[in-house]
N, C-alpha and C positions, 0 to 999 in steps of 0.2 A: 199630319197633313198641314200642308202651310195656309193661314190662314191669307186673303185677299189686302185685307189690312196690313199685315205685315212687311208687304212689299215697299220700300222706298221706290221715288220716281227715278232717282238718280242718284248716289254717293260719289262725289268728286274731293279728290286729292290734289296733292303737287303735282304728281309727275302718271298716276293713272284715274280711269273716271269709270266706275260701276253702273251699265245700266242691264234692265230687263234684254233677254237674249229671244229676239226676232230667228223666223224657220231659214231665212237663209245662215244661218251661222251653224246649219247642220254641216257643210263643206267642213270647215274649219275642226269641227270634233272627228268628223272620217278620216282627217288628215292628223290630227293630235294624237287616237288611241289607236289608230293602225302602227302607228310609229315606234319600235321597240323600244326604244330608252326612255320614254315615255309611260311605255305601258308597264316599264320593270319597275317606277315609283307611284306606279298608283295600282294594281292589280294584283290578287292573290294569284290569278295562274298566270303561268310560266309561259306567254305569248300574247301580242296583239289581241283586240276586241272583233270582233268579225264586225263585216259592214251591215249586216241586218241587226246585231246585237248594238253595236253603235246608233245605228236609228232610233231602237226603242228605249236605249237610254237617255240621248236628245229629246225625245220625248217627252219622258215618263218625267226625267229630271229638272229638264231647263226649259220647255215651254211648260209641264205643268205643275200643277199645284204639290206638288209630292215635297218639294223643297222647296225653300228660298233661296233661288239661283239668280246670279249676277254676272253677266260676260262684261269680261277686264279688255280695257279697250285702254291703250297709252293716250295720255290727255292733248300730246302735242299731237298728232295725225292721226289720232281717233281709231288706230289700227288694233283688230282684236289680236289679243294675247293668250288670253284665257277665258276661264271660269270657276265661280267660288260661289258656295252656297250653303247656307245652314239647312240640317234635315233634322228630323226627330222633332220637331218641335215639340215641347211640352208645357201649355200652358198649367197644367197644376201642379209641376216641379220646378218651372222657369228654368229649364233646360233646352239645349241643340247639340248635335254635332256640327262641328265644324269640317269642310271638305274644299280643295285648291289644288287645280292645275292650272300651273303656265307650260300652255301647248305649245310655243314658240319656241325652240331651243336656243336661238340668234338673243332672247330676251334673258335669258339664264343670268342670276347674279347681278342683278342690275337694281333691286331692293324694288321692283314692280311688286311683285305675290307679300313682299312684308309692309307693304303701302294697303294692298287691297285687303289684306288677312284685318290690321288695323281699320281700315275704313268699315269693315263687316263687325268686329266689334264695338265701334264706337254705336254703330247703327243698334248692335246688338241688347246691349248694354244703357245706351245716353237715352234710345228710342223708345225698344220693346221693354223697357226694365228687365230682361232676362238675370237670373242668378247663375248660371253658368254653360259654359261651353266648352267641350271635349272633342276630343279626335284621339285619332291612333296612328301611327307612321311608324316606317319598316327604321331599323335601325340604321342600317349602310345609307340611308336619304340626311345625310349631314347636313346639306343646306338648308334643306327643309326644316330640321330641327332648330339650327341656328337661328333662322329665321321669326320661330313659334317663341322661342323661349327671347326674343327681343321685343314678340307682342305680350308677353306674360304669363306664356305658358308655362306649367312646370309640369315635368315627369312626376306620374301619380304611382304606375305601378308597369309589369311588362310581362307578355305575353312569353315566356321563353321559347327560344327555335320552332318560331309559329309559321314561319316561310323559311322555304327553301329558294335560294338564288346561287346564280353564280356557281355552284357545287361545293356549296354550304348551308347551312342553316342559319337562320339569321333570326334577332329576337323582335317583335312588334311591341312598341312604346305607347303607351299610354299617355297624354298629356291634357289639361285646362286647366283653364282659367276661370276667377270670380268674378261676380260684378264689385267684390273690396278688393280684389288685386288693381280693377281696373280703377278704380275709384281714387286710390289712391297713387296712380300712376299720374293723374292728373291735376295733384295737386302741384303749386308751382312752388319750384326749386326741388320735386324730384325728379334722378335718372331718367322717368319715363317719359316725361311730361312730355319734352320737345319732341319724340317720336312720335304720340299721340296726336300732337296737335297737328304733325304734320298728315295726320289722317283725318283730321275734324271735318266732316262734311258738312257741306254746306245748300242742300239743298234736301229734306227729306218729307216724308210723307209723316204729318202730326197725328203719329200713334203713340205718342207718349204716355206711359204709364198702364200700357197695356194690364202690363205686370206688375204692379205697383206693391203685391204683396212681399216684401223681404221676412224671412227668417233668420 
């Protein structure tokens, strides 16, 4: 469970701005996972979320404590796009998953979700001192991968033909990141740095060193 402290007030980037997800922004999720193409990259089963299963995920997720969730709202008209959120937390492994939808499909491919993935581990990482953060993604979600692996994710291991889509089997990818991949993403004159920085937020809640343990 996520702790209260852990929350930032806000994570603002160049071009999107992470804040806490208020109960009207339940519209927005009824309309993101009822949506099939939608629910084929984020879902083990084979169809939309039903509208009362959509509620109690709203819930359970994004108003409360269960995760640290963040609705992705683009910084020039404030417009929500999504949501991203670390869950698991583990403060005596300095562990999370990591979890991101952009529900907007008109927003696709626009480097929003690789702004806010970044902005969620800088928070992650720069704030909570976390040692690491994983996820899992279906293979056939290329963006998504591309994306992961330009915040410093690396493929760990893969679940073989763990979903079925499309009338195939597909395999589920394993991938994270450390707090020394990120570390040294941010050192200047490397590849990563300028992406990073362009995630640096600038406004967050002093929980610094939460986790201050490294191994």
């Amino acid at each position: 469970m996520a702790h209260r402290s852990w929350f930032p007030d806000v994570l603002t980037g160049t071009h999107v701005v992470l804040r806490r997800h208020v109960s009207e922004n339940l519209a927005a999720f009824q309309r993101w996972y009822s949506d099939v193409e939608v629910s084929r990259l984020t879902r083990y089963q084979d169809g939309p979320m039903r509208p009362e299963e959509i509620e109690r995920f709203f819930v359970a997720r994004a108003l409360g404590a269960e995760a640290l969730s963040l609705a992705v709202h683009v910084r020039e008209t404030n417009r929500l796009i999504g949501t991203c959120a670390l869950s698991q937390l583990d403060s005596d492994n300095g562990s999370a998953l990591y979890h991101i939808t952009i529900g907007e499909k008109d927003t696709w491919g626009r480097g929003y979700g690789t702004e806010a993935t970044q902005l969620m581990l800088d928070h992650a990482f720069g704030t909570l001192n976390l040692h690491r953060i994983g996820l899992t993604v279906f293979e056939f979600n290329e963006r998504a991968i591309r994306s992961y692996r330009s915040c410093g994710f690396v493929v760990e291991g893969r679940a073989r033909e763990a979903i079925w889509r499309d009338g195939r089997w597909w395999d589920e990818l394993s991938m994270s990141v450390l707090h020394s991949d990120w570390a040294e993403a941010q050192a200047p004159g490397s590849s990563a740095s300028g992406a990073s920085r362009l995630g640096r937020t600038l406004r967050e809640t002093p929980a610094a060193g939460l986790f201050g343990r490294r191994r």
